[in-house]
C-alpha positions as CSV (number, residue, x, y, z in Angstrom):
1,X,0.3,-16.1,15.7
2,X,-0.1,-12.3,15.1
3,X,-0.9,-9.4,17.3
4,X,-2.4,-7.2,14.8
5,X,-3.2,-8.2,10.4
6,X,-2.9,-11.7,9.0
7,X,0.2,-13.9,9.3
8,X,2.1,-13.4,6.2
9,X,0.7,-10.8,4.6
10,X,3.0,-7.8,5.6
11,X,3.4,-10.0,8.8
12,X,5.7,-12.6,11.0
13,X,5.2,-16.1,10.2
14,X,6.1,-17.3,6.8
15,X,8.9,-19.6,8.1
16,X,6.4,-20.7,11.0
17,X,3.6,-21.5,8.4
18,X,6.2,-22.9,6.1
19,X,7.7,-25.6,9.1
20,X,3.6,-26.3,9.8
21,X,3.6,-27.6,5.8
22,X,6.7,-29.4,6.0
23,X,5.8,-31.7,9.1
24,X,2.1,-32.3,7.6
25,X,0.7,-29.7,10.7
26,X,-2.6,-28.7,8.9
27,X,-2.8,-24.9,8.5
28,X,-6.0,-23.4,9.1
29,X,-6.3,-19.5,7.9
30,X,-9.1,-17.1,9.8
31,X,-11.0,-14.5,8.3
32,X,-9.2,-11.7,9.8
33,X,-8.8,-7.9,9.1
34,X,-6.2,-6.9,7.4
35,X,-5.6,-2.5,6.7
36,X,-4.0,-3.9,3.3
37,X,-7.2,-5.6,1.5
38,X,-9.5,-3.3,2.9
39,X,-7.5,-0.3,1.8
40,X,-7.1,-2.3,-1.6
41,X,-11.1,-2.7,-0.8
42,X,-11.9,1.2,-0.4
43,X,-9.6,2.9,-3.2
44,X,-11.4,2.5,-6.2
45,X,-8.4,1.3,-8.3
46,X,-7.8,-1.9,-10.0
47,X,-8.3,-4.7,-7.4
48,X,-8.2,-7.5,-10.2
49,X,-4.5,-7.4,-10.7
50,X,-2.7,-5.5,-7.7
51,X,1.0,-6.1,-6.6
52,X,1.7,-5.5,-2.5
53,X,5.4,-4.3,-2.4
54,X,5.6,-3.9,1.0
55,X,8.4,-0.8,2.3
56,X,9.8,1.1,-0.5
57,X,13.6,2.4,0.0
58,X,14.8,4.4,2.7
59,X,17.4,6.7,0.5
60,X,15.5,9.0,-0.9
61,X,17.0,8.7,-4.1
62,X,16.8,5.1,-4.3
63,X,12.8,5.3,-3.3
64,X,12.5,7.7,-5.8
65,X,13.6,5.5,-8.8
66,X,11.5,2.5,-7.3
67,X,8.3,4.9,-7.6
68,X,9.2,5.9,-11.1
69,X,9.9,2.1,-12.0
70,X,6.6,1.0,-10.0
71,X,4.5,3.6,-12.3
72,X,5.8,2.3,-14.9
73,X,4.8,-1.5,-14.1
74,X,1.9,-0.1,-13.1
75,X,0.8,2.0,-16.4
76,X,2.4,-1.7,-18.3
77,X,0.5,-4.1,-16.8
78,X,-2.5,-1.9,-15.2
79,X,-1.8,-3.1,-12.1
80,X,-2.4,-1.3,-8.8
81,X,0.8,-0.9,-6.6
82,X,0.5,-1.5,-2.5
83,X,2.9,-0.6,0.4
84,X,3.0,0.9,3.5
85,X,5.9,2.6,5.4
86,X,6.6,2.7,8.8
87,X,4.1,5.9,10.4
88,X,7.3,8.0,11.1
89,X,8.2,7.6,7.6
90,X,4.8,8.3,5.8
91,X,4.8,12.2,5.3
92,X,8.3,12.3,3.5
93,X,7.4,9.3,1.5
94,X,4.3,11.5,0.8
95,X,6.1,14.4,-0.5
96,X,8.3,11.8,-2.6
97,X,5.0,10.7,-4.2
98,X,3.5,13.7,-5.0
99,X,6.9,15.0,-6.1
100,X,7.8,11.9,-8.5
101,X,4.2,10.5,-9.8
102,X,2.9,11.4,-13.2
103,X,0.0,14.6,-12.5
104,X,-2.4,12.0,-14.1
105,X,-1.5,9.0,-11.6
106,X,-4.2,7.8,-9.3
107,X,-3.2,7.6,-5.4
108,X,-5.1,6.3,-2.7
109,X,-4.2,7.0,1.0
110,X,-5.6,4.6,3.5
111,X,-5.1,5.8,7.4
112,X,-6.3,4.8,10.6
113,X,-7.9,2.1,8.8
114,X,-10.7,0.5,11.4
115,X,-10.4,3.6,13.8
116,X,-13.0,6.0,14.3
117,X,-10.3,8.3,12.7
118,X,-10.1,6.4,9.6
119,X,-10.3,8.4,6.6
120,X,-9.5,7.1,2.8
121,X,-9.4,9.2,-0.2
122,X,-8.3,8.4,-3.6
123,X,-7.5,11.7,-6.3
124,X,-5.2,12.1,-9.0
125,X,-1.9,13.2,-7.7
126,X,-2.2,16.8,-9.6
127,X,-5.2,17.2,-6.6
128,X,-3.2,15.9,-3.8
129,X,-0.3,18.6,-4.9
130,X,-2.5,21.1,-4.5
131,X,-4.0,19.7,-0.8
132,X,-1.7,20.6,2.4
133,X,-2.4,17.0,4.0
134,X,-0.3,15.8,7.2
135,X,-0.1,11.7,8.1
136,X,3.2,12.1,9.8
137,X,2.8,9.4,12.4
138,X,-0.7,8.0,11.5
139,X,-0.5,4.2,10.1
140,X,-1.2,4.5,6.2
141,X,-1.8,2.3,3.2
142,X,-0.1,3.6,0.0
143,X,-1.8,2.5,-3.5
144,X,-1.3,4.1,-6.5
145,X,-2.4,3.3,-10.6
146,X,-1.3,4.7,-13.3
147,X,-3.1,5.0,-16.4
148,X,-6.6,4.6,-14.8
149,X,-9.7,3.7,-17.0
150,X,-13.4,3.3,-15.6
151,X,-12.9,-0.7,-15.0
């Protein structure tokens, strides 16, 4: 059903899966990899209660009052926050994160996820403004948490 992830999950095939349900088709779901849970896996943040908001806004501006307004849920409800952005996108939406997160703010970045070139780190966003680090066109998992205590 899917070339790459799991159906559904930041994949094709909810109205599929959905038809499958509504003419009695029994749905089987396979263990499969998908870069979202294992990022969620690898970062070290809150993966009891985590939201996956897939693509954030293009406009910058608008992308940069869904970040504020995602840090807040996320401080609120300490709740880890999940997307991912299309790799072309992922340094400016990079930038926008260090440039709009609170200095305190944990964010993980999850690239190359299941490649030998993987590499996942997760620092508080006054470290990451202080790191020159380039994803430009790599595939990347965002998640960030505000308001961090040792769970």
């Amino acid at each position: 059903m899917t070339d790459a992830g799991c159906p559904n999950i930041a994949d094709p095939g909810a109205k599929l899966i959905l038809h499958a349900h509504e003419n009695n088709i029994n749905v089987i779901p396979l263990v499969g990899p998908s870069s979202i849970l294992l990022a969620m896996m690898s970062s070290g943040l809150n993966g009891n209660s985590f939201s996956f908001n897939g693509y954030l806004p293009i406009d910058k501006n608008d992308r940069s009052k869904r970040i504020k307004k995602l840090e807040i849920h996320s401080k609120n409800n300490e709740q880890s926050q999940i997307f991912i952005e299309t790799p072309y996108r992922n340094q400016p939406l990079f930038e926008d994160l260090k440039k709009n997160l609170n200095k305190n703010t944990f964010l993980c970045l999850a690239t190359n996820i299941g490649s030998k070139n993987q590499k996942i780190s997760t620092m508080q966003i006054k470290d990451w403004r202080m790191k020159k680090v380039i994803i430009q066109k790599q595939p990347t998992i965002f998640i960030f948490h505000s308001g961090v205590t040792i769970f």
